[in-house]
Structure formats: C-alpha cells, structure tokens
N, CA, C and O atoms as a printed pandas DataFrame, in Angstrom:
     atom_number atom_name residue_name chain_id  residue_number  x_coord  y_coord  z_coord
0              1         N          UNK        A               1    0.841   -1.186    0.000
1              2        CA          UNK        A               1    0.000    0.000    0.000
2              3         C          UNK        A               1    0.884    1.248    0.000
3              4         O          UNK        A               1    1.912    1.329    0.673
4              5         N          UNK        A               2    0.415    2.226   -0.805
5              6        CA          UNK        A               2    1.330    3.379   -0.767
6              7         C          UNK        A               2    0.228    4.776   -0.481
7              8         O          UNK        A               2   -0.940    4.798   -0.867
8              9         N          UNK        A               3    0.856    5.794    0.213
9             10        CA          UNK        A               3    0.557    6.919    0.694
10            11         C          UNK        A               3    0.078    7.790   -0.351
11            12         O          UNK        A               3    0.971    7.881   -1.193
12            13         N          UNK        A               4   -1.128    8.601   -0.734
13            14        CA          UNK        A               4   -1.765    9.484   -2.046
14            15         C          UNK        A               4   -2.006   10.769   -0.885
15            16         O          UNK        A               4   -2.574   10.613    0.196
16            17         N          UNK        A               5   -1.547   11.795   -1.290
17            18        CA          UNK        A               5   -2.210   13.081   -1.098
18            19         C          UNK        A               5   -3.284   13.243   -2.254
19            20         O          UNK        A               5   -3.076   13.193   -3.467
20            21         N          UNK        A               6   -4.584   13.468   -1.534
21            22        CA          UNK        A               6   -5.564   13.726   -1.968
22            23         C          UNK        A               6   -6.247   15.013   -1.889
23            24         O          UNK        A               6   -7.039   15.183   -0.962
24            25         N          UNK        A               7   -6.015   16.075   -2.866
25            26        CA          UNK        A               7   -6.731   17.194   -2.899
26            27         C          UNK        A               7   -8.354   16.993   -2.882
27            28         O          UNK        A               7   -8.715   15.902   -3.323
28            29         N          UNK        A               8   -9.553   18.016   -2.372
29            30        CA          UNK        A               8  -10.496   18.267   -2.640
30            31         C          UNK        A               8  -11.116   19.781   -2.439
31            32         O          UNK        A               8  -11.333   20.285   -1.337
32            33         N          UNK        A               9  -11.316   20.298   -3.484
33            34        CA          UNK        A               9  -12.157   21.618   -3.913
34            35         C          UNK        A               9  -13.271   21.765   -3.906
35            36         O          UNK        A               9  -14.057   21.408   -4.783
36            37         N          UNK        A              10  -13.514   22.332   -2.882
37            38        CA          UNK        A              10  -15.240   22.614   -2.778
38            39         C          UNK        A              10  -15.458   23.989   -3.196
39            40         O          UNK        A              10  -14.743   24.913   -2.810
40            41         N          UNK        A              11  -16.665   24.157   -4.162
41            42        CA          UNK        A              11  -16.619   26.114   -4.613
42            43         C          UNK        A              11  -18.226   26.111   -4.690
43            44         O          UNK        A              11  -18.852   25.185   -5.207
44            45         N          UNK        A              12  -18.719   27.046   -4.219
45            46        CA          UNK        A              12  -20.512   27.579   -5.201
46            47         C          UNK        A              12  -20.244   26.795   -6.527
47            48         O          UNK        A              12  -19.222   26.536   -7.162
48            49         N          UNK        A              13  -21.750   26.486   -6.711
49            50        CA          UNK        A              13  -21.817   26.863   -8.019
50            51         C          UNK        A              13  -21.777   28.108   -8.850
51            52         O          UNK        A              13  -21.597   29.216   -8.344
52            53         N          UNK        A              14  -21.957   27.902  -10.197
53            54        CA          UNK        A              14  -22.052   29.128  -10.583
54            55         C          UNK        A              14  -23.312   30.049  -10.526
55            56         O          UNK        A              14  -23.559   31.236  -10.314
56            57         N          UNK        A              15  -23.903   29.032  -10.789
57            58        CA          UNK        A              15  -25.499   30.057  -10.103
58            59         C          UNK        A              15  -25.480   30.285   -8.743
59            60         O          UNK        A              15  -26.633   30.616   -8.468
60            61         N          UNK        A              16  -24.863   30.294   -7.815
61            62        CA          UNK        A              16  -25.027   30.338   -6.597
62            63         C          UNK        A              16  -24.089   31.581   -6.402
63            64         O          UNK        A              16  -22.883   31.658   -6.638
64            65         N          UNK        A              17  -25.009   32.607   -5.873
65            66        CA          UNK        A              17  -23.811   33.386   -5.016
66            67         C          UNK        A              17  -22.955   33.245   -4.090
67            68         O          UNK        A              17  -23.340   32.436   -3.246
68            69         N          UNK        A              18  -21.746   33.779   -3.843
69            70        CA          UNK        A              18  -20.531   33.981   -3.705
70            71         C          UNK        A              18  -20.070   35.266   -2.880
71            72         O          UNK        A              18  -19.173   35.972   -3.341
72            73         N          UNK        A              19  -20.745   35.607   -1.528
73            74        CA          UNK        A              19  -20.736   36.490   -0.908
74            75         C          UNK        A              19  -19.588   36.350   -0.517
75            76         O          UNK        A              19  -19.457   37.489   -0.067
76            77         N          UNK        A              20  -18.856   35.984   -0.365
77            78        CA          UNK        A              20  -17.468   36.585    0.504
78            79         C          UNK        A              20  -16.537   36.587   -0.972
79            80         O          UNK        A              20  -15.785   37.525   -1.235
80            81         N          UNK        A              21  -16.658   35.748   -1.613
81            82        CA          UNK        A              21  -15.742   36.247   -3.186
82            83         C          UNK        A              21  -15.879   37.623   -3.767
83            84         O          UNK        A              21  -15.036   38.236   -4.421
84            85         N          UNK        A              22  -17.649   38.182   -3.253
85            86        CA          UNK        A              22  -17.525   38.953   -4.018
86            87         C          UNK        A              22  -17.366   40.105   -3.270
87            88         O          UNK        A              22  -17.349   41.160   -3.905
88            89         N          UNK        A              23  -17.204   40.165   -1.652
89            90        CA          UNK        A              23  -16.706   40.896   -1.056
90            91         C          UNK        A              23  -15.403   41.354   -0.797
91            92         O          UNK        A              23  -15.117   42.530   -0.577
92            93         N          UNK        A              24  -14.508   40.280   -0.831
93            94        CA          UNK        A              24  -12.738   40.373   -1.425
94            95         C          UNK        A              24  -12.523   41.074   -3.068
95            96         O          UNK        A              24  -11.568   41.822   -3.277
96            97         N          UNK        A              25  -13.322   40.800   -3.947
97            98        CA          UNK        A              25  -12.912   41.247   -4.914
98            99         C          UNK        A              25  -13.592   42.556   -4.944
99           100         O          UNK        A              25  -12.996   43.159   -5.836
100          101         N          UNK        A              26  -14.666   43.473   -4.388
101          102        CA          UNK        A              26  -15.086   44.840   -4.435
102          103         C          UNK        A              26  -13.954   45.649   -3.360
103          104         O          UNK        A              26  -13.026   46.327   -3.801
104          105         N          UNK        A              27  -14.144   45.499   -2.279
105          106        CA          UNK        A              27  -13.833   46.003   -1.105
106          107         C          UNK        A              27  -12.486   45.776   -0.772
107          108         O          UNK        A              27  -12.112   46.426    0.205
108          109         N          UNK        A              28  -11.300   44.744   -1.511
109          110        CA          UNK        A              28   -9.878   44.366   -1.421
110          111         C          UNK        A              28   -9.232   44.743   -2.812
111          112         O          UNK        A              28   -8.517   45.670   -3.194
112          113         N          UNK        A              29   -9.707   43.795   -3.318
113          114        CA          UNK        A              29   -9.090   44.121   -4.959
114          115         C          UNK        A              29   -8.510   45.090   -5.420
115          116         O          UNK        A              29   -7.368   45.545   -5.465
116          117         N          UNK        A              30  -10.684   45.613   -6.159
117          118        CA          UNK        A              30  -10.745   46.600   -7.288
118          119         C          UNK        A              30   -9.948   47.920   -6.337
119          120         O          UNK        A              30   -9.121   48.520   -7.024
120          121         N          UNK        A              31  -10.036   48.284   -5.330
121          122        CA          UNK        A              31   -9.812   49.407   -4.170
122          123         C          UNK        A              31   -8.522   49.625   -4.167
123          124         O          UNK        A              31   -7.958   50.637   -3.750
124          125         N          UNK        A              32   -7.822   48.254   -4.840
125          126        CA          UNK        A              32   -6.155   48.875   -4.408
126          127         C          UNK        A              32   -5.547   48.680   -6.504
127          128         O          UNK        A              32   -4.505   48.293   -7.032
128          129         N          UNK        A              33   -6.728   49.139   -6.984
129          130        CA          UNK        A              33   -6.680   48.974   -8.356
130          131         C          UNK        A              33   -6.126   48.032   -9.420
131          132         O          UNK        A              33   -5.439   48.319  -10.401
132          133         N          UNK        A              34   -6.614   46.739   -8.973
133          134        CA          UNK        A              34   -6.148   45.789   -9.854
134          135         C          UNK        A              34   -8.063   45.573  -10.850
135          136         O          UNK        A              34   -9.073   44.871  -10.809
136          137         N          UNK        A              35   -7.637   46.413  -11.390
137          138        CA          UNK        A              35   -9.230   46.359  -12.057
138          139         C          UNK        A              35   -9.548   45.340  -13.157
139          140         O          UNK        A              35  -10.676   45.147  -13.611
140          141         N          UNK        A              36   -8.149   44.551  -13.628
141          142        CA          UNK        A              36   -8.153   43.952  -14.558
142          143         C          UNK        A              36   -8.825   42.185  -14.056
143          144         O          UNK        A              36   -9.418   41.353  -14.743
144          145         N          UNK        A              37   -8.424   42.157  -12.679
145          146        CA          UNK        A              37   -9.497   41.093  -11.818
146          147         C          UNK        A              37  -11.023   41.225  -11.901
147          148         O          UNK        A              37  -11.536   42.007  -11.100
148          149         N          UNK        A              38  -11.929   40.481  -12.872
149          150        CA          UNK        A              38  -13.243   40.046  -13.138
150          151         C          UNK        A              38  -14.375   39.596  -11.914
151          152         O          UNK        A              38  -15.588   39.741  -11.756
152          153         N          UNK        A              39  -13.481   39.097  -11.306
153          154        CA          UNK        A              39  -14.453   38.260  -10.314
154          155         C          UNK        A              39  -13.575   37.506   -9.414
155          156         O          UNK        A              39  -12.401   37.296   -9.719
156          157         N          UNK        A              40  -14.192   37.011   -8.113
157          158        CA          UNK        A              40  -13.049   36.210   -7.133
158          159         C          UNK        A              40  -14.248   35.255   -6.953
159          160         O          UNK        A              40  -15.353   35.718   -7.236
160          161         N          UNK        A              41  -14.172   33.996   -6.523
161          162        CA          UNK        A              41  -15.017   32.924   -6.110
162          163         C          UNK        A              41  -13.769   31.989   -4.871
163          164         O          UNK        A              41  -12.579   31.702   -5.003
164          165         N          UNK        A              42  -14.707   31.766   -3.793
165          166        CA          UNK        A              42  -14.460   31.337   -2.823
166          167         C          UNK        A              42  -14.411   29.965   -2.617
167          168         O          UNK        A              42  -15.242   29.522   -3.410
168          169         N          UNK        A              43  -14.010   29.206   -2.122
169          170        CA          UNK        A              43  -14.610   27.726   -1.281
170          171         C          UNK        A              43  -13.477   26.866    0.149
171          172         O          UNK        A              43  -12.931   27.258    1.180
172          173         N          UNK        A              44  -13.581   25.752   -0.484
173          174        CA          UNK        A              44  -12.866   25.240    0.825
174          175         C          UNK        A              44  -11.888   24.197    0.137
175          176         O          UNK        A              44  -12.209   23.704   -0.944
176          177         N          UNK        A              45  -10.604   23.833    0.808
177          178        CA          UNK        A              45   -9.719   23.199    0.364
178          179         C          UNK        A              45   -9.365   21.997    1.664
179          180         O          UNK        A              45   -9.150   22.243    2.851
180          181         N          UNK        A              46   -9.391   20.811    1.053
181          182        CA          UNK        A              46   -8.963   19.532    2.163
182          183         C          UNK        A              46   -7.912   18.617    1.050
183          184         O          UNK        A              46   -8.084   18.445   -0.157
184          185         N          UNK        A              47   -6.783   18.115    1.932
185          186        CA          UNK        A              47   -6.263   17.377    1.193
186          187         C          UNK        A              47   -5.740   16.030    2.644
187          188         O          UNK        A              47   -5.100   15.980    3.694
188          189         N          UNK        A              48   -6.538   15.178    1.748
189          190        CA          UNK        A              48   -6.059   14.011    2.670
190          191         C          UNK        A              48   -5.251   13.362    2.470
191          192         O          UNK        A              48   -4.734   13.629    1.386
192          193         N          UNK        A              49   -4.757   12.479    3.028
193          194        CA          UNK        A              49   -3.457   11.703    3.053
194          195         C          UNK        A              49   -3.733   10.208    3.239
195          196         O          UNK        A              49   -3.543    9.792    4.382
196          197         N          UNK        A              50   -4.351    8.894    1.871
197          198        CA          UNK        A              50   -4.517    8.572    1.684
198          199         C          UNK        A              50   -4.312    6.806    1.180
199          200         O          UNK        A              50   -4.595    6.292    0.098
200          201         N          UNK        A              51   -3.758    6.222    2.340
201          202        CA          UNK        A              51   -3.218    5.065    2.097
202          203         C          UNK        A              51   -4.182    3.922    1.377
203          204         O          UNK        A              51   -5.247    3.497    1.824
204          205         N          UNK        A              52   -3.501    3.526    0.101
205          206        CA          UNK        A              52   -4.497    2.477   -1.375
206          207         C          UNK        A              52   -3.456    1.719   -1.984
207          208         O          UNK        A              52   -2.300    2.047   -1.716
208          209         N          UNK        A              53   -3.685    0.640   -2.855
209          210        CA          UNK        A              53   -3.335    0.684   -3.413
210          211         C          UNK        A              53   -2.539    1.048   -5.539
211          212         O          UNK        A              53   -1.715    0.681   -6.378
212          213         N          UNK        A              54   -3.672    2.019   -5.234
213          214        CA          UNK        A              54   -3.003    2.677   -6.731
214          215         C          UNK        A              54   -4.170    4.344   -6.806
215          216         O          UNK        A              54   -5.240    4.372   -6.197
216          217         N          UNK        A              55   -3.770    5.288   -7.465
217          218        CA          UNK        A              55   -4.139    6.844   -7.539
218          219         C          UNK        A              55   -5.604    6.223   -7.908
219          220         O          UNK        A              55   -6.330    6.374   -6.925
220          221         N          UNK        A              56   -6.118    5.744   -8.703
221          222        CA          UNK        A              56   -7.551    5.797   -8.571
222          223         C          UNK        A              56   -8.434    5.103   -7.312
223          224         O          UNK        A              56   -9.538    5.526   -6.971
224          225         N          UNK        A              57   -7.729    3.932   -6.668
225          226        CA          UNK        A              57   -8.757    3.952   -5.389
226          227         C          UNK        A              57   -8.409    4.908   -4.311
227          228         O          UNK        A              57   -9.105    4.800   -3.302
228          229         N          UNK        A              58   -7.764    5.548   -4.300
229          230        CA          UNK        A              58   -7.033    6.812   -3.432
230          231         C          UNK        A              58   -8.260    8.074   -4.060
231          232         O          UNK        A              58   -8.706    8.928   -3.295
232          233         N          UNK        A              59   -8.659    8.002   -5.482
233          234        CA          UNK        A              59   -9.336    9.251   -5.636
234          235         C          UNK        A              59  -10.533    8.285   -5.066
235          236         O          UNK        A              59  -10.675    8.269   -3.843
236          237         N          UNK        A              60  -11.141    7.722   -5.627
237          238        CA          UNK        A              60  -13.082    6.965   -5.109
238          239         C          UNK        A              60  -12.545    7.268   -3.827
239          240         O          UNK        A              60  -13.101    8.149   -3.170
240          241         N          UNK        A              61  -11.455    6.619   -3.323
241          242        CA          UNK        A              61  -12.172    6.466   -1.707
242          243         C          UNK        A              61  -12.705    8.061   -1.145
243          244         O          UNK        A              61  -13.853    8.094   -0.701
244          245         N          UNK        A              62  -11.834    9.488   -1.155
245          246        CA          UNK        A              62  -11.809   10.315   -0.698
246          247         C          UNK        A              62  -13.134   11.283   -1.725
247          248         O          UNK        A              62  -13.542   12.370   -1.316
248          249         N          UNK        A              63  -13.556   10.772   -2.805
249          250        CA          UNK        A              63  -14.739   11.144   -3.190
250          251         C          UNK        A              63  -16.180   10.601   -2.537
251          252         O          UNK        A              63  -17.244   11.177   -2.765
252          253         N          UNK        A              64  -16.085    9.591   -1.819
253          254        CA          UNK        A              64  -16.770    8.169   -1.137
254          255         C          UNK        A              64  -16.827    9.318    0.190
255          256         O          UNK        A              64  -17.868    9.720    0.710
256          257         N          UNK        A              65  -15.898    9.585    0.448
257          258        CA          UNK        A              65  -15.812   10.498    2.031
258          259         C          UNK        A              65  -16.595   11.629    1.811
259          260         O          UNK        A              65  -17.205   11.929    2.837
260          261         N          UNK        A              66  -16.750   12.150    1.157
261          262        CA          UNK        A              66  -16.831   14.019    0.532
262          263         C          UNK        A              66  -18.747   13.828    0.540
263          264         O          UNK        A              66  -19.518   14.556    1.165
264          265         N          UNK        A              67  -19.209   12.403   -0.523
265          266        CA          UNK        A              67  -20.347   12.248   -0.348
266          267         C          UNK        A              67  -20.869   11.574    0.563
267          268         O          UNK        A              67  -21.815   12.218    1.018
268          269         N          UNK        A              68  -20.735   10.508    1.123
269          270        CA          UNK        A              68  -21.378    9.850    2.159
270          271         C          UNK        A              68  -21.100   10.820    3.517
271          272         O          UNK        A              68  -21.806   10.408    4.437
272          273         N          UNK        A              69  -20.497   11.682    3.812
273          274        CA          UNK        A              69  -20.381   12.211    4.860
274          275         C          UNK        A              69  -20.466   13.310    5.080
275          276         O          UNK        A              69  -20.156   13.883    6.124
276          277         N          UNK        A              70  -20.993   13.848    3.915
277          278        CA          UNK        A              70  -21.647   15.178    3.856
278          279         C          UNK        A              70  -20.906   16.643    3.584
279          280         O          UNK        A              70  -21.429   17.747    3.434
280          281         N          UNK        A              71  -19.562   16.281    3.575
281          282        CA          UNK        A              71  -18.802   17.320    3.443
282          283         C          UNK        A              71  -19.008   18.520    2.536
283          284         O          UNK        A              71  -18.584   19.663    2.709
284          285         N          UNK        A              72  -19.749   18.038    1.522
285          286        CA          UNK        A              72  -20.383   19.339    0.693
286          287         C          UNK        A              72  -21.922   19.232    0.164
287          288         O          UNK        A              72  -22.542   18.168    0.158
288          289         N          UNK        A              73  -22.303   20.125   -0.154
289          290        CA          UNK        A              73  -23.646   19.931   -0.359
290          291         C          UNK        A              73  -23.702   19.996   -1.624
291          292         O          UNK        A              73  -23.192   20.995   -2.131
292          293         N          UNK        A              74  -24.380   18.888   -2.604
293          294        CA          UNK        A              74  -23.678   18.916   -3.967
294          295         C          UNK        A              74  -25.416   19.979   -4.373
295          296         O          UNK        A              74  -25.540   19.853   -5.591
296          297         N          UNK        A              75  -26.322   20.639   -3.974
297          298        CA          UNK        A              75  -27.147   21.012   -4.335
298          299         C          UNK        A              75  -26.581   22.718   -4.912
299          300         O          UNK        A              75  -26.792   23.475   -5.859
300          301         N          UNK        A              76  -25.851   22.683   -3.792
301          302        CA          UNK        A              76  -25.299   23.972   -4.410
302          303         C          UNK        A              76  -23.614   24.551   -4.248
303          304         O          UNK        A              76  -23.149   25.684   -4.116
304          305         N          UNK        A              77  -23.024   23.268   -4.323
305          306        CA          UNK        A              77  -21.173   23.097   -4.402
306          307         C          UNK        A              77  -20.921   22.367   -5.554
307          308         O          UNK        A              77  -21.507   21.308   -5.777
308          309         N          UNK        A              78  -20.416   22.660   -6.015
309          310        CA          UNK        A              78  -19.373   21.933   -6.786
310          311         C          UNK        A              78  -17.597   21.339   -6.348
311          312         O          UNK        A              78  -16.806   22.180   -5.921
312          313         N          UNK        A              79  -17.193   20.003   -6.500
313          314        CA          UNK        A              79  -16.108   19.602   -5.511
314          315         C          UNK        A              79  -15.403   19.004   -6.701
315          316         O          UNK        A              79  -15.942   18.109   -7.352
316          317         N          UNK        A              80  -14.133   19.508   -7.021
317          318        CA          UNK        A              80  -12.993   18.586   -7.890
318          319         C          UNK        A              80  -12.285   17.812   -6.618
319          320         O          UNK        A              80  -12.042   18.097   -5.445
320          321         N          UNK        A              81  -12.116   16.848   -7.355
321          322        CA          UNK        A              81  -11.218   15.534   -6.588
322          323         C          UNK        A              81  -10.080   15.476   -7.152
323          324         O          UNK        A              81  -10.311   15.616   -8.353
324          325         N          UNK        A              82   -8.621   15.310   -6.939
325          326        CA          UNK        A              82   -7.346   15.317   -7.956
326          327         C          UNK        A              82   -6.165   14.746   -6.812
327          328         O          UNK        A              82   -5.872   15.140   -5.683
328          329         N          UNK        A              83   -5.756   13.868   -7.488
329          330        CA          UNK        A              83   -4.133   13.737   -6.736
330          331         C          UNK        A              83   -3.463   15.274   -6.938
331          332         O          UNK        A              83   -3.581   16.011   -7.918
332          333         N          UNK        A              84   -2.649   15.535   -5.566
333          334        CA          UNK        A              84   -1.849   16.583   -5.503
334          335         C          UNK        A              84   -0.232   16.032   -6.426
335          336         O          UNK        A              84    0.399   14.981   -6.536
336          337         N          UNK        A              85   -0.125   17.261   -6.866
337          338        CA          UNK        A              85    1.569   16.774   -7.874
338          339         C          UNK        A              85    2.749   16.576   -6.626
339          340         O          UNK        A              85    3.907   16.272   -6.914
C-alpha cells in the first residue's frame, strides 16, 4: 500500500452566489486597483493523506468520504477531486 495526497475543492456553483468572493474582490481588490481582476469565487480546500493501493482507489475512496459524509452539499457546491503533484 502506498501513501496518495488527496486534494479536494469545494466552490458555489455558478449560479449560486458567492458572498465573501464577491466581497474580497469589491472592497480588497478593485480598491487597491487591480481592475483587470473580473471576479473572485471562494470555497474550501482539504487534502487528505490517503493510504491504497493505486491513484484511482485513493481518488473513489476520498470522493466516497466528501459524499457519504456530507462534506459538501452537492445542491449547491461543486467539488474537484485530484491527486496533488
């Protein structure tokens, strides 16, 4: 069995507002004039540390975690799963 760092990205959707993204990018950003920044979007970052034997049961398992345990709400998150480089 070998050790996987396992990234996971949780963000809004895109239909979903993004109140604190869009409070960093009005009130931080544009203010210290980087105007060429469009938009900021927020979420949450976990990376587990993942003992399997090979990168794809290392990704199911920690996608297996994310849904059965509620970690995001897929109604209105969106979550990438990825081995870290």
């Amino acid at each position: 069995m070998l050790i996987f760092m396992v990234e996971a990205i949780i963000t809004n959707k895109r239909s979903v507002r993004d109140p604190e993204g869009e409070t960093i990018h009005k009130f931080l950003v544009l203010r210290r004039g980087y105007n060429s920044v469009k938009g900021i979007r927020t979420g949450k970052y976990l990376l587990f540390n993942v003992e399997a034997s090979n990168p794809d049961d290392a990704l199911s398992k920690v996608k297996e975690i994310c849904e059965k345990l509620r970690i995001y709400n897929p109604v209105v998150h969106d979550i990438e799963v990825r081995l870290r480089a």
